[in-house]
Structure formats: C-alpha cells, structure tokens
ZAPARO-377184 format. One record per residue (C-alpha): x, y, z; residue number from 1. Coordinates in steps of 0.25 Angstrom, whole numbers, plus 5000, padded with zeros to 4 digits. Each point is the difference from the previous one (the first is absolute). Example, Ala and Ser with C-alpha at 12.3 -4.5 7.8 and 13.67 -1.06 7.14 Angstrom:
<rec <5049,4982,5031>,1>
<rec <5006,5014,4998>,2>
end
This chain:
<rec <5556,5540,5483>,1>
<rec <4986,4994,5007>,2>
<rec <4999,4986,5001>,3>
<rec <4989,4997,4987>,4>
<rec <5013,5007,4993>,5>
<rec <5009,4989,5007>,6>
<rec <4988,4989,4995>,7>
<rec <4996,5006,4986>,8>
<rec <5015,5002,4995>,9>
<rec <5007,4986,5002>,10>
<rec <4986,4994,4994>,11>
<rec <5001,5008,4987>,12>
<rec <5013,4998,4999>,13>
<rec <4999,4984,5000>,14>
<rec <4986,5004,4990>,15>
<rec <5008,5007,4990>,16>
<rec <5011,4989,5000>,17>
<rec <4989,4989,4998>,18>
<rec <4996,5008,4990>,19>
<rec <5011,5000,4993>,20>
<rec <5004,4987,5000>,21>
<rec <4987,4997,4993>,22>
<rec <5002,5010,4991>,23>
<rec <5013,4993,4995>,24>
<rec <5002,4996,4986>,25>
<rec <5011,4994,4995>,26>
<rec <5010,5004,4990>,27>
<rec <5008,4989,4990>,28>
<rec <5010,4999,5010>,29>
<rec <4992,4998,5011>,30>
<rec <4992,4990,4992>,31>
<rec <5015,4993,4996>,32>
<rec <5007,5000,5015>,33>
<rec <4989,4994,5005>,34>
<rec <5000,4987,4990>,35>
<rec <5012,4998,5001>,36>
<rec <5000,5001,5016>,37>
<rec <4988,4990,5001>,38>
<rec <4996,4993,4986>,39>
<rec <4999,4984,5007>,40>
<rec <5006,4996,4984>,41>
<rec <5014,5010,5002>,42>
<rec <5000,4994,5014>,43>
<rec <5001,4985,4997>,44>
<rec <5009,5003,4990>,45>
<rec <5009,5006,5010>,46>
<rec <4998,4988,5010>,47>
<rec <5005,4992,4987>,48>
<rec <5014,5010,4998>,49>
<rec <5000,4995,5016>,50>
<rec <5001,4986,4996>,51>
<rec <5010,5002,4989>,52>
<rec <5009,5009,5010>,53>
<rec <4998,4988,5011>,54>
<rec <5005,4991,4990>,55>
<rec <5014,5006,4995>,56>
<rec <5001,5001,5015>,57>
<rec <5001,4985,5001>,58>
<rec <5007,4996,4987>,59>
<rec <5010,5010,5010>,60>
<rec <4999,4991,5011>,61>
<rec <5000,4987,4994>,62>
<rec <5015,5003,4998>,63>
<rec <5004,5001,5015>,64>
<rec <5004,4986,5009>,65>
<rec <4988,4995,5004>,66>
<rec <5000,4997,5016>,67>
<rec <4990,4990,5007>,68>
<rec <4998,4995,5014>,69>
<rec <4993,4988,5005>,70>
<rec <4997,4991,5011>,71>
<rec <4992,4988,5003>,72>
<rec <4995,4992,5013>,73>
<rec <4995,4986,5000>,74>
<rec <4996,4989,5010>,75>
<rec <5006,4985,4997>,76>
<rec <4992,4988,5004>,77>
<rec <5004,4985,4997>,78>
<rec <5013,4999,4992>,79>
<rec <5007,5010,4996>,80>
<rec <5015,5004,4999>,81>
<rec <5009,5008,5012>,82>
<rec <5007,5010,4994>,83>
<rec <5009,5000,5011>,84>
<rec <5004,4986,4996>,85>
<rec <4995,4996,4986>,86>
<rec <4994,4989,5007>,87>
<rec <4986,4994,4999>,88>
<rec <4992,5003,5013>,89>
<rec <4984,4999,5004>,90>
<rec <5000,5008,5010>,91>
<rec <4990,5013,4999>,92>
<rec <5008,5010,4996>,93>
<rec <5001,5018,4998>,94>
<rec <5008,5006,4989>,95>
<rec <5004,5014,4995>,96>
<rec <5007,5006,4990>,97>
<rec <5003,5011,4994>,98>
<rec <5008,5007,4987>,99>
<rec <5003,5013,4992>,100>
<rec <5005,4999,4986>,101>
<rec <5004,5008,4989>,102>
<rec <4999,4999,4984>,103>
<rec <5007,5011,4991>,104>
<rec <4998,4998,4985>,105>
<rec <5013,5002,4993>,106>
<rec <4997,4998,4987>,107>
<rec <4986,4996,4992>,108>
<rec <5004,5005,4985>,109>
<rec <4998,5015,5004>,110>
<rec <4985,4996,5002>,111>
<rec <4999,5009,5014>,112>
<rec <5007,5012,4993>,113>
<rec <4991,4998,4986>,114>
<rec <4989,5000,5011>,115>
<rec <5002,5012,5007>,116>
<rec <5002,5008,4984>,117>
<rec <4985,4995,4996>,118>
<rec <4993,5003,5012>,119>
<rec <5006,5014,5000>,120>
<rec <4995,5001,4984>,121>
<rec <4987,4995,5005>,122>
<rec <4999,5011,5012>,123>
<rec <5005,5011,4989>,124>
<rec <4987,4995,4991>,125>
<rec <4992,4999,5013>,126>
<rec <5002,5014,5002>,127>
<rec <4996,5004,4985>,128>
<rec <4988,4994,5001>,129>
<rec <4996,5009,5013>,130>
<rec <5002,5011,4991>,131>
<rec <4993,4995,4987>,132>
<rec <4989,4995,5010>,133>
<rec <5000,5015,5006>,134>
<rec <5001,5006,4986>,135>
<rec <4987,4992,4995>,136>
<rec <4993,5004,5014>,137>
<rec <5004,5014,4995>,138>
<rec <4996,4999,4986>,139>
<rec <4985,4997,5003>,140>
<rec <5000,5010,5011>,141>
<rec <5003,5010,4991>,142>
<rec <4990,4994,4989>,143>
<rec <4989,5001,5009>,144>
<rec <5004,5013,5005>,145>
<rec <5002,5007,4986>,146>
<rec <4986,4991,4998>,147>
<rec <4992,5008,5012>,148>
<rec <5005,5012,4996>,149>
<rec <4994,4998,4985>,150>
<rec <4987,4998,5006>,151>
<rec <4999,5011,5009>,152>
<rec <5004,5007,4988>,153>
<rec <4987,4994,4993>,154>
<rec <4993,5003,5010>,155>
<rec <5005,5014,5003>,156>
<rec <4996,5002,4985>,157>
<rec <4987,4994,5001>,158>
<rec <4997,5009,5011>,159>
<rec <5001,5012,4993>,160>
<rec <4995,4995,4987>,161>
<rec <4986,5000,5010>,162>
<rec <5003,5013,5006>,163>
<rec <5000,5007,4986>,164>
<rec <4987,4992,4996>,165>
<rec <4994,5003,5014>,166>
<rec <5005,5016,4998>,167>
<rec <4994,5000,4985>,168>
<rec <4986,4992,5006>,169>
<rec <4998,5012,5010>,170>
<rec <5003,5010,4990>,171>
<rec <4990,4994,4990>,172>
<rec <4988,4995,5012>,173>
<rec <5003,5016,5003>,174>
<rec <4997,5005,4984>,175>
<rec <4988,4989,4999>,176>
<rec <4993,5007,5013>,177>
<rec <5001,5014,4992>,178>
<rec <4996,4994,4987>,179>
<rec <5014,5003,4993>,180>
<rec <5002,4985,4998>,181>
<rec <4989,4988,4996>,182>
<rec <4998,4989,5010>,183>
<rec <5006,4990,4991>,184>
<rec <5012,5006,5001>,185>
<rec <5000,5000,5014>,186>
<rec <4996,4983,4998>,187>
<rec <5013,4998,4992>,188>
<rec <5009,5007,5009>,189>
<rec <4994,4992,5012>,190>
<rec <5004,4987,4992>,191>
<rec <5014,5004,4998>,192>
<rec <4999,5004,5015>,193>
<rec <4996,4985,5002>,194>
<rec <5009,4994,4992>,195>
<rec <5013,5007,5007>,196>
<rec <4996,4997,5014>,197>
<rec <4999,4985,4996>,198>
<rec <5015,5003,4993>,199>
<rec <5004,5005,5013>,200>
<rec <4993,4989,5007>,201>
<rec <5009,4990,4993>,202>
<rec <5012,5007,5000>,203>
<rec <4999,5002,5017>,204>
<rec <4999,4986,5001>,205>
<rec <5010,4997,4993>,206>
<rec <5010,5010,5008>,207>
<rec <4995,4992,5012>,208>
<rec <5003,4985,4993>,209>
<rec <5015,5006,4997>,210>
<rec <5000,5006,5012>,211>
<rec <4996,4987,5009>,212>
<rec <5009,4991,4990>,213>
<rec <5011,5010,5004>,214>
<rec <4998,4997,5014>,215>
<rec <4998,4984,4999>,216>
<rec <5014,5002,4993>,217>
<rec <5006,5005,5013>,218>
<rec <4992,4989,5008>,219>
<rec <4995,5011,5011>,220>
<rec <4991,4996,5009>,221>
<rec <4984,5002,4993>,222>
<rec <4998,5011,5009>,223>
<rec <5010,5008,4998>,224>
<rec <4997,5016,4993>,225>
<rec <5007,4999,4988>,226>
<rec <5002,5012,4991>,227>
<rec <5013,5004,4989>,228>
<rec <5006,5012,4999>,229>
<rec <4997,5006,4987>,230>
<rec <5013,5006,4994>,231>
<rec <5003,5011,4990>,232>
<rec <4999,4993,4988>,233>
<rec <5000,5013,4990>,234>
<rec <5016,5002,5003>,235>
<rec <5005,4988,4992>,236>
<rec <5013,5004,4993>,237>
<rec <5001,4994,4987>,238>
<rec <5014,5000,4991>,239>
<rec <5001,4997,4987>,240>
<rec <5011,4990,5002>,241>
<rec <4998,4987,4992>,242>
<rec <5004,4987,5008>,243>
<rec <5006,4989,4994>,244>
<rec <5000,4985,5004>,245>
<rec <5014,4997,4999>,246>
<rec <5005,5010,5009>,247>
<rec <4990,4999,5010>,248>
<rec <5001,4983,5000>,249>
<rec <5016,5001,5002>,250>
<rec <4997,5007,5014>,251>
<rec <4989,4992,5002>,252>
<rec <5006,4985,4998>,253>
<rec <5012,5006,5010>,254>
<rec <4989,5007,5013>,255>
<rec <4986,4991,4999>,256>
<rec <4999,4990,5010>,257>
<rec <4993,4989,4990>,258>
<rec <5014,4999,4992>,259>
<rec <5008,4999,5012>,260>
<rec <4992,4991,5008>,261>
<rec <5000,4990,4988>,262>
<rec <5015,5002,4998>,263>
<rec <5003,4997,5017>,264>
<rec <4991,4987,4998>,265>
<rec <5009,4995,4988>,266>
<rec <5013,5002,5007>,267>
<rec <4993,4995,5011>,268>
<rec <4997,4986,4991>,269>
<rec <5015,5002,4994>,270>
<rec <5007,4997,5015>,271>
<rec <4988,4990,5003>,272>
<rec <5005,4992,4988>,273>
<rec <5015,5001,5005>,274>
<rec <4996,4996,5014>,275>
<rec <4992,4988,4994>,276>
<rec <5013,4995,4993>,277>
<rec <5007,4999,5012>,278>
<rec <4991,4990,5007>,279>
<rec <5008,4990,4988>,280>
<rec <5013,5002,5004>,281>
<rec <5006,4995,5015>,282>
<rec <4998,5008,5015>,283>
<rec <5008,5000,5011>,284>
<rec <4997,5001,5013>,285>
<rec <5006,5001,5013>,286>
<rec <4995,4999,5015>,287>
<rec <5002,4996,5013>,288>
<rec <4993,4997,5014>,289>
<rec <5001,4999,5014>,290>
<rec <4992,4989,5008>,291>
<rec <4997,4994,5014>,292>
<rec <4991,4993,5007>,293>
<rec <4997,4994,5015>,294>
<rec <4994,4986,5005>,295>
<rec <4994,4995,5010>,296>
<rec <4995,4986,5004>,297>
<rec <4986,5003,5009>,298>
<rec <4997,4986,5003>,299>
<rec <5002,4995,5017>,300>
<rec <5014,4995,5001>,301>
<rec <5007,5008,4991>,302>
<rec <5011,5006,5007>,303>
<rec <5009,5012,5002>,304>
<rec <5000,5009,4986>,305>
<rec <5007,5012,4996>,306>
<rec <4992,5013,5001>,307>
<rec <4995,5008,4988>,308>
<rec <5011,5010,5000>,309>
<rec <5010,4990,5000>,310>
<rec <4994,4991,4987>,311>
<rec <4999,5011,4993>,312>
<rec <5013,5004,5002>,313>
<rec <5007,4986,4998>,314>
<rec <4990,4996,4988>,315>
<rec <5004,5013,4992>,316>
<rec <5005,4998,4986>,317>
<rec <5002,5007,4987>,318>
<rec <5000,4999,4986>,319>
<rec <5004,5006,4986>,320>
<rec <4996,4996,4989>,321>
<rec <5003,5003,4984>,322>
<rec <4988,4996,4991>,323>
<rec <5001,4998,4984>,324>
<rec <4988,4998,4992>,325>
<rec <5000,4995,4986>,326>
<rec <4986,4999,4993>,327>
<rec <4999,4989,4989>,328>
<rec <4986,4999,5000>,329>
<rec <4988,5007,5005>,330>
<rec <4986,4997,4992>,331>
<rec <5003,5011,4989>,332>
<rec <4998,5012,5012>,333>
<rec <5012,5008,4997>,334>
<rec <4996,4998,4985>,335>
<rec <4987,5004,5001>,336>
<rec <5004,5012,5009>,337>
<rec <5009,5005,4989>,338>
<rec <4992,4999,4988>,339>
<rec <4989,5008,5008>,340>
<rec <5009,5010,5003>,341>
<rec <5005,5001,4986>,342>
<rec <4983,5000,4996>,343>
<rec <4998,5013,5010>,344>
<rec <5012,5006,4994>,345>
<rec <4994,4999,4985>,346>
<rec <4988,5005,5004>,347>
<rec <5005,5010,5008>,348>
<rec <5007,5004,4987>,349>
<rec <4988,5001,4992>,350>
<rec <4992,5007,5009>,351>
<rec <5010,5010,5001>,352>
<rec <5000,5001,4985>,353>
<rec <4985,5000,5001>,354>
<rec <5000,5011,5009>,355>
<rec <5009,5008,4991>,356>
<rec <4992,5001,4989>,357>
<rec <4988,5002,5007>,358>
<rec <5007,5013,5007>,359>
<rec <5005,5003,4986>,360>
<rec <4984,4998,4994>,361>
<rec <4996,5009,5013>,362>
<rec <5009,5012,4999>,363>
<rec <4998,5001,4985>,364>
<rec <4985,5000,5001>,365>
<rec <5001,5010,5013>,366>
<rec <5009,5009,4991>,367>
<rec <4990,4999,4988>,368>
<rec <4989,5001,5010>,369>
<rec <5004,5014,5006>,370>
<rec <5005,5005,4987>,371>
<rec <4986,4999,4996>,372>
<rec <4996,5003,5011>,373>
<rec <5006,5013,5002>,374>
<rec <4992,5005,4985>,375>
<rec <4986,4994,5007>,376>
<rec <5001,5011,5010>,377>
<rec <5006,5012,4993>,378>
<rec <4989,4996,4992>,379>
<rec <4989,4999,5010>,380>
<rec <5006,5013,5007>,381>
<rec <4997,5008,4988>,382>
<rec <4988,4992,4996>,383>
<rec <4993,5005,5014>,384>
<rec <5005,5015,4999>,385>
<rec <4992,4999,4986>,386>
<rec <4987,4993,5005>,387>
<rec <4999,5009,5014>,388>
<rec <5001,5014,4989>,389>
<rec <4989,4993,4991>,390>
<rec <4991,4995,5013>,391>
<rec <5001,5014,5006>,392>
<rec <4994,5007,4986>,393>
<rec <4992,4988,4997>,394>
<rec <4995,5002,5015>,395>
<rec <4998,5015,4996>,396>
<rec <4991,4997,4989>,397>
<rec <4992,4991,5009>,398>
<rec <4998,5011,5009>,399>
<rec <4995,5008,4989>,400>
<rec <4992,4991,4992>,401>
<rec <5009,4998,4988>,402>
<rec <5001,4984,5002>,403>
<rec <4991,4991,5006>,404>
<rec <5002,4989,5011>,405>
<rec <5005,4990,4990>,406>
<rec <5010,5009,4997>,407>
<rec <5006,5003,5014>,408>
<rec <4998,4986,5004>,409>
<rec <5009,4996,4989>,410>
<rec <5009,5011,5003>,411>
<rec <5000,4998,5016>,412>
<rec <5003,4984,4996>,413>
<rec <5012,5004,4991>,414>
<rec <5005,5008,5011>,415>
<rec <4998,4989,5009>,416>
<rec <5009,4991,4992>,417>
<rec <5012,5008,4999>,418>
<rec <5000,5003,5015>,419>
<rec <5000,4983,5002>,420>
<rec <5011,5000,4987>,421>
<rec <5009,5010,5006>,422>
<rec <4998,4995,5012>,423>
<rec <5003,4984,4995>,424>
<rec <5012,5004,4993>,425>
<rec <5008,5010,5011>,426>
<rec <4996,4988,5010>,427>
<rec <5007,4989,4989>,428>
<rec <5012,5009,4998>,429>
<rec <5002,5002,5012>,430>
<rec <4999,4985,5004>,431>
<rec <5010,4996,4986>,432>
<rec <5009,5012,5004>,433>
<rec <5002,4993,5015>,434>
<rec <5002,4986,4994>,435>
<rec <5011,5004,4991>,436>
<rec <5006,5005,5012>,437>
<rec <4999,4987,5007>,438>
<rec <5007,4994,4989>,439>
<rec <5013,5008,5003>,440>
<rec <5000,4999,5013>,441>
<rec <4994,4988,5004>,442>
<rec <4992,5005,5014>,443>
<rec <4987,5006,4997>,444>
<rec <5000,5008,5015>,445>
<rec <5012,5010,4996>,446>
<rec <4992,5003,4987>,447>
<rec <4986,5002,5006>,448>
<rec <5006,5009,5014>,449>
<rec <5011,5007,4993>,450>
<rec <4992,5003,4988>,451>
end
C-alpha cells in the first residue's frame, strides 16, 4: 500500500462515519429512550422520588438513641462561683467542660412505627408517579410521532398528486406543439399544475412544523439534524376481536400506576392519622450522660492547681435519667394535625374514586373508539383500491380525450382523499390498538418495542 493509500483510507473511513451519523433518523424507540433518559420534567420528578426515599430513611432513623457530645470554654471575671468549692470568688478565672448523652425513645403511642409505614406508602406513590410521569412523556412522543408520520404521508401524496399533473402537463404541452390538443387545454392543465405545487408547498411545511415540534419535544439542541424513520405502516394486522370495558378495566384498575399511586397516598394518610393520635397519649423516654469539666484560677497569687488530666479525671460524673411526658394542653396542635390527616385521607378517597370512574370513562371510549375504528379503516382500505382502478381509467380517458381537465382534477382529487383517509385511519388504529394494550399492561415501552 503507498502512502496517499495510507492517507486517503483512514480519511474516508472517518468521511463515511460522519456520514452516517448525519444520515440518522430515529426510529419510535430511539425517539422514546431518549426522553425518557433526558426530558428535565422526568428528571425532577425523580429528584422528588429521591426526596420521598430520603425521607422513609429518616422516619428509620428517628427510632435509634439519639447520641450528642458537647463541650464549652469560658473566662470568669469579677464574681463568680469555684466549682472546686461551691464558694463565691472574684478572681479571674478558666473553665471547661465537657459531656456525651443519650436519649432513646421508648414509647410515643406508636408514632415512630406509624411514621416509618406512611413514609414507605408515600415512596411506593413517589415511584408511581415516575412512571405516570414517564407514561405521559411517552404518550406525547408517540402523538407527535404518529403525527409527523401523517404529514409526511400528506406530503408524500401531495408529491405525487404533482407528478401526475406535471406528467399529463408534458403530454399535453407536447400534443399542443403538434396541434392535437388546443392551447386552452394546455392553460387548464397549467392551473391544476399551479394549484398542486401550492398543495405540496403547504403540506412540506407542515412535515417540517411536525417534524421541528417533534424535536422541541425531545429538547435537542437547535442545531442538531433531525429526521424519523419512517416504518412499514401497510402490515398493520387487524383482528376482528371486539374489546369490552369491563374486562379490559379489571386488569387495568390492578397494573396502571394512577390507581396505585393514589391507593399508596391513602394508606399513606391512614398511618399518618394513627401516628397523629399518638402525640395524645403519654411518652416515655430514657437517657443518660457522662460529664466533666477542669478549672483554673489565671489571676497572680493563685497557687498550686491540679493539672488537666487530673480534673477531668476527679470531676467525672454520670447520669441516668427516665423521662415521662404527659400532654394536657397544647394550643389544639395535635388536634389540628389529626383532623388534617383525616381531610387528606377523604380526599385521597375521592380522588381515587374519581380516578376510577374516569379510567372506567376512558377505556369504554378507547374500546368504542377502536371498535369503530377498526370499520374506518377496512373501509378506507377498500375505498382506496376502488378510487386508484377508477383514477387509472379515468386517467386513461384523459389521455385519450374522453374527459376533460375538470374531470381528472376531480378524479385525481378523489384519489388524493382516500390515500390521506387510508392513511388517517391505519395511523388511528394503530395508535387506539397501542392504547388498549397499555391499558392491560400499564407500561407503554413493552408494548411499543415488543410489538
């Protein structure tokens, strides 16, 4: 190999992988893995399942002995009192102490343990609403997705609806030239010419708006090349099975995250009810400590004093303590925190309820919605093998002079609105047909990458 070999080779091969990393167009799971790796909404919701899990950690730690240590240093001047003889003295003084105590809870009405139960319940509906969160996230990107690909279907079909006027303009501008066809035949096509670029015009646009609203959606940077992959839409398997509400909402209410979030939150507010009630009833506490302390007078004439080793030895002491607390009266607090808990347990119990019949409402609309859905399409299936065996003899008589340019425009434009039907309806069903499925599965990703 000469040496512009050893050049040119490594410079093509870094070429043709630049090339195709621009070339990359992203396919609905691409779209997906990457939301959900960088939407900033998912990722504050996590810092907030976080929060929840730092909180059960410490209604954890809140039941172990607590264990402090001090110490203090302070300078005496004028009268003060010797703690070496409990007497009253005015010379300038030094003194040091220092501690370690324990406190240990023993009993508080269960309020620790009731505690730990509604943090755990609130971490369990923390985690919920990470995956409701990510289900929403997931839901629009497919939207948007199923959108762009509608309007690269218009515009696909625009396109050709000005290839075939540009292909008959050409035949009959040919025709005209040899006298076979008047001028102002020639003048009508050219308006139907016109009049499909300017269709095309606006359906290209708007494939570029879906498109750039696609990639806002995924918050890439503005000057990222973005493109989808267009799938193969034309192999969507349609059964004749009819789905009904009820069976569908009995999986349901047991697998989606938005019943089960709501139920963690009320057995959440269940055990913060309990571990209100116990602030009423009497704790117990028990503790103790270990303290010592050194002196020193710093004033002239003081004497001979015991080093620091040694006071702190000789001025050790201890303690143990048993603590009993019995609450008679405290402004209402303990009143107020109760009735509150009771209020976000009601409500909690009406949302759920809420949320159950709007499930309910949802899934019988979904059901309904693909039932008809699935009669849309058949219907526009055979509606468009219909209108493409009348355009092709229509366009046969055009060729031949049988109809004129109002007739072929009205039969191209027919054409035009079954492919956008047929197209409409297989994108529809096959969006209703997904949903169903998250409905019994409650995760959108196994539906979308297993499908």
């Amino acid at each position: 190999m000469t040496r512009s070999h050893l050049i040119i080779v490594p410079l093509l091969f870094i070429f043709l992988q630049e090339t195709a990393a621009q070339e990359k167009k992203w396919t609905l799971e691409d779209c997906i893995n990457y939301a959900v790796a960088n939407n900033l909404g998912l990722k504050r919701q996590m810092l907030q399942t976080e929060t929840a899990e730092a909180n059960f950690l410490k209604s954890k730690m809140d039941v172990l002995p607590s264990l402090n240590a001090g110490s203090d240093a302070r300078i005496g001047f004028g009268r003060s009192v010797d703690p070496v003889t409990n007497l009253i003295t005015f010379k300038q003084n030094i003194s040091n102490s220092y501690s370690i105590n324990t406190n240990f809870q023993l009993f508080s009405g269960f309020t620790a343990l009731n505690s730990i139960s509604a943090y755990k319940f609130m971490l369990k509906a923390g985690v919920e609403a990470e995956k409701i969160n990510r289900n929403m996230l997931i839901v629009d990107i497919l939207g948007q997705y199923y959108q762009v690909l509608y309007a690269r279907g218009l515009e696909d079909a625009s396109k050709l609806q000005l290839e075939l006027s540009e292909k008959q303009l050409y035949r009959i501008v040919k025709m005209v030239g040899t006298g076979k066809e008047a001028l102002s035949k020639q003048y009508e096509m050219e308006s139907r010419v016109s009049a499909d670029r300017l269709d095309y015009t606006i359906a290209h646009n708007s494939a570029s708006q879906a498109l750039t609203t696609m990639k806002q959606m995924l918050q890439l940077d503005p000057g990222t090349d973005f493109d989808i992959a267009v799938p193969e839409m034309n192999s969507a398997l349609i059964s004749d099975q009819i789905y009904k509400p009820d069976s569908i909402y009995r999986i349901a209410s047991g697998v989606l995250p938005r019943l089960k979030a709501v139920e963690y939150e009320l057995r959440a507010y269940e055990k913060q009810i309990s571990a209100a009630k116990g602030a009423v009833v009497p704790s117990l506490s028990v503790g103790g400590g270990i303290y010592t302390g050194y002196y020193r007078v710093i004033s002239e004439g003081s004497g001979e004093q015991e080093s620091f080793s040694t006071q702190l030895k000789n001025n050790n002491s201890q303690a143990v303590y048993l603590s009993l607390n019995i609450p008679l009266f405290n402004n209402y607090s303990t009143g107020r925190n109760i009735k509150m808990a009771r209020i976000r347990r009601s409500d909690a119990e009406l949302r759920l309820e809420q949320e159950k019949n709007n499930l309910y409402t949802e899934i019988e609309n979904a059901c309904l919605e693909y039932n008809r859905g699935r009669d849309e399409f058949l219907a526009a299936q055979s509606n468009l093998e219909f209108n493409n065996r009348s355009f092709a003899a229509v366009e046969k008589k055009f060729e031949t002079g049988l109809v004129d340019v109002t007739d072929y425009s009205a039969a191209k434009t027919t054409l035009f609105r079954a492919e956008t039907e047929a197209l409409r309806t297989r994108l529809q069903i096959t969006i209703r047909k997904l949903t169903l499925g998250f409905y019994t599965t409650g995760e959108y990703e196994n539906i979308i990458f297993n499908k």
